[in-house]
C-alpha positions in Angstrom: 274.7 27.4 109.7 272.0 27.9 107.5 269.5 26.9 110.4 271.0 29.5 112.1 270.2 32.2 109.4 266.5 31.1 109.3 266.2 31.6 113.1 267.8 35.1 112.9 265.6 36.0 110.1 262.6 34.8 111.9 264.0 36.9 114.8 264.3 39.9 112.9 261.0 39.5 111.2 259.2 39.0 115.0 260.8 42.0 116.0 259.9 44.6 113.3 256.4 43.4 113.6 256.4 44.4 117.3 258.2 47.2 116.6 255.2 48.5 114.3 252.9 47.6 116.3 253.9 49.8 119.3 255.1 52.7 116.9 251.8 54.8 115.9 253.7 57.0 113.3 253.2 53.7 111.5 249.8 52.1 112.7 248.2 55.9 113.5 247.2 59.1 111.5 248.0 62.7 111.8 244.2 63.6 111.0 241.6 63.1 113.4 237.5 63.5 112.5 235.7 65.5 115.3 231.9 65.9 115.0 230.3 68.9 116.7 226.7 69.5 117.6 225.3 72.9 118.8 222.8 72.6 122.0 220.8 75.5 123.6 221.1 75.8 127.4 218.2 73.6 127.8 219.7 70.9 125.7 217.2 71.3 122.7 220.1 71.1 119.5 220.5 74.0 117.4 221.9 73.6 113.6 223.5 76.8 111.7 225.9 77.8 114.4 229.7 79.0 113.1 232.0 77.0 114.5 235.5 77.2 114.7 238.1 74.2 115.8 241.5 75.6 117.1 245.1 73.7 118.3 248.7 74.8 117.9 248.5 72.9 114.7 245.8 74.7 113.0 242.2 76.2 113.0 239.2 74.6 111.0 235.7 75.5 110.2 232.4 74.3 110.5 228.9 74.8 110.5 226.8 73.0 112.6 226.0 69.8 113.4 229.2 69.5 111.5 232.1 67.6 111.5 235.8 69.0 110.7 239.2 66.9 109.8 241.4 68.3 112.5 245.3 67.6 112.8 245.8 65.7 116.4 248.5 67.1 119.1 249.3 66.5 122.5 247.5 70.0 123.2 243.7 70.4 123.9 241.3 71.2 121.1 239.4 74.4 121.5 236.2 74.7 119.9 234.1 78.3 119.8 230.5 78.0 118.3 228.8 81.5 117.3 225.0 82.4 116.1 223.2 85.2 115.9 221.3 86.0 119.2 223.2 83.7 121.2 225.7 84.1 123.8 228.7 81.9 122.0 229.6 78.4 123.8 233.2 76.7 123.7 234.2 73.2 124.4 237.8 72.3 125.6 238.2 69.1 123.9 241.1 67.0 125.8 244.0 65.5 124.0 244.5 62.3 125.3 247.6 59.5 124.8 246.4 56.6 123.0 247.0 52.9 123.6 249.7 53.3 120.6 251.8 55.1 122.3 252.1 52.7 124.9 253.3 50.2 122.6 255.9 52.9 121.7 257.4 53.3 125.0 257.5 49.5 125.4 258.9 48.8 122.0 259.9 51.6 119.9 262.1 53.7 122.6 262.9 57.2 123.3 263.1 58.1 119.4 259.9 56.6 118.5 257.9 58.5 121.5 259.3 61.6 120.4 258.2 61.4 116.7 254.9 59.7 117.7 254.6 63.3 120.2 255.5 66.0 117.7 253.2 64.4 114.9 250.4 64.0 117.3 249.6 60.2 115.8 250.4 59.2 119.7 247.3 61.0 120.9 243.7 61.3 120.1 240.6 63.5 121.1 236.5 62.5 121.8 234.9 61.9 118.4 231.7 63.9 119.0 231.4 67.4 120.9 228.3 69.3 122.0 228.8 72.7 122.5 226.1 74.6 124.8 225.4 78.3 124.2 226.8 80.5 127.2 228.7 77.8 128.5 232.6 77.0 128.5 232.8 73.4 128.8 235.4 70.5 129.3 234.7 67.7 126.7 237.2 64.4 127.7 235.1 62.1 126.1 232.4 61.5 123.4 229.8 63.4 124.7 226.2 64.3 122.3 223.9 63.0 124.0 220.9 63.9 121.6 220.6 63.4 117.6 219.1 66.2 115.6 215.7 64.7 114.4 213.9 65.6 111.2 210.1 67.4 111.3 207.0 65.0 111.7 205.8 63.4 108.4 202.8 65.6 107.1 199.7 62.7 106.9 199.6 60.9 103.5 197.1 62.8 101.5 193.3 61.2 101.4 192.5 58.6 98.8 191.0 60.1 95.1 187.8 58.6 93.4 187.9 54.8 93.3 190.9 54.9 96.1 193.6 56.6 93.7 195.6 59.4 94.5 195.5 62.5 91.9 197.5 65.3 91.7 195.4 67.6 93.7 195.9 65.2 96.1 199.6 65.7 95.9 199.4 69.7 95.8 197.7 69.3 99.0 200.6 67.3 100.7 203.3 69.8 99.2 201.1 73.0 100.3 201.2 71.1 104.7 205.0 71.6 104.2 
């Protein structure tokens, strides 16, 4: 009898774990991090633009290159980037079902699909969007294809007497910027 009990804990134990890992109200989050770039028509990247993040869970703010915690849902993301001068661009980021969900259907049944759907945890959106000024685009997957890169190094300022630098050397560096 007692073997008995050990094999129906065993059992029990065995099946909670694949019940867990199927359910993504467990193993997922709510929360999502989306990073969004700003490009010009011509694809050079543009930083400063107001961006704002949109889904029937919520709206969130950025500025950009930026990234915003957004809540996930079965819905598409919208994202509308504004600057000054510039026709605005938005990005229809799709909501896709993850691999969790899966697991739910297999494991976790009717009730656990339908908590994993209203939460949003079954369902997750590209990490990175580039919005394009003037354009209305589809984003389904991770899609910045260029990083914002910092200004050229000014030269390092010419050796002082005896092959020191001195602090007019220095005044010259800061006056290239």
């Amino acid at each position: 009898m007692q073997h008995l009990a050990g094999r129906l804990g065993l059992a029990i134990a065995l099946g909670s774990l694949a019940l867990a890992s199927g359910c993504a109200t467990i193993t997922g989050s709510e929360t999502q991090s989306i990073l969004v770039a700003t490009h010009e028509n011509g694809g050079d990247a543009v930083a400063g633009a107001e961006c704002k993040l949109t889904n029937n869970n919520g709206s969130w703010s950025l500025k950009s290159p930026g990234t915003a915690s957004v809540r996930k849902s079965a819905d598409d993301l919208l994202v509308r980037c504004e600057m000054e001068e510039r026709t605005p661009g938005t990005a229809r980021v799709v909501s896709k079902m993850n691999a969790r969900m899966v697991g739910n259907v297999v494991f976790g049944g009717a009730v656990g699909v339908l908590i994993d759907h209203t939460r949003g945890t079954a369902y997750d959106y590209p990490t990175q969007v580039r919005v394009v000024f003037g354009r209305n685009r589809v984003v389904e997957a991770d899609d910045i294809v260029s990083t914002f890169t910092a200004a050229p190094a000014a030269p390092p300022p010419e050796p002082g007497p005896r092959g020191r630098t001195n602090m007019e050397d220095l005044d010259g560096l800061l006056k290239a910027k």
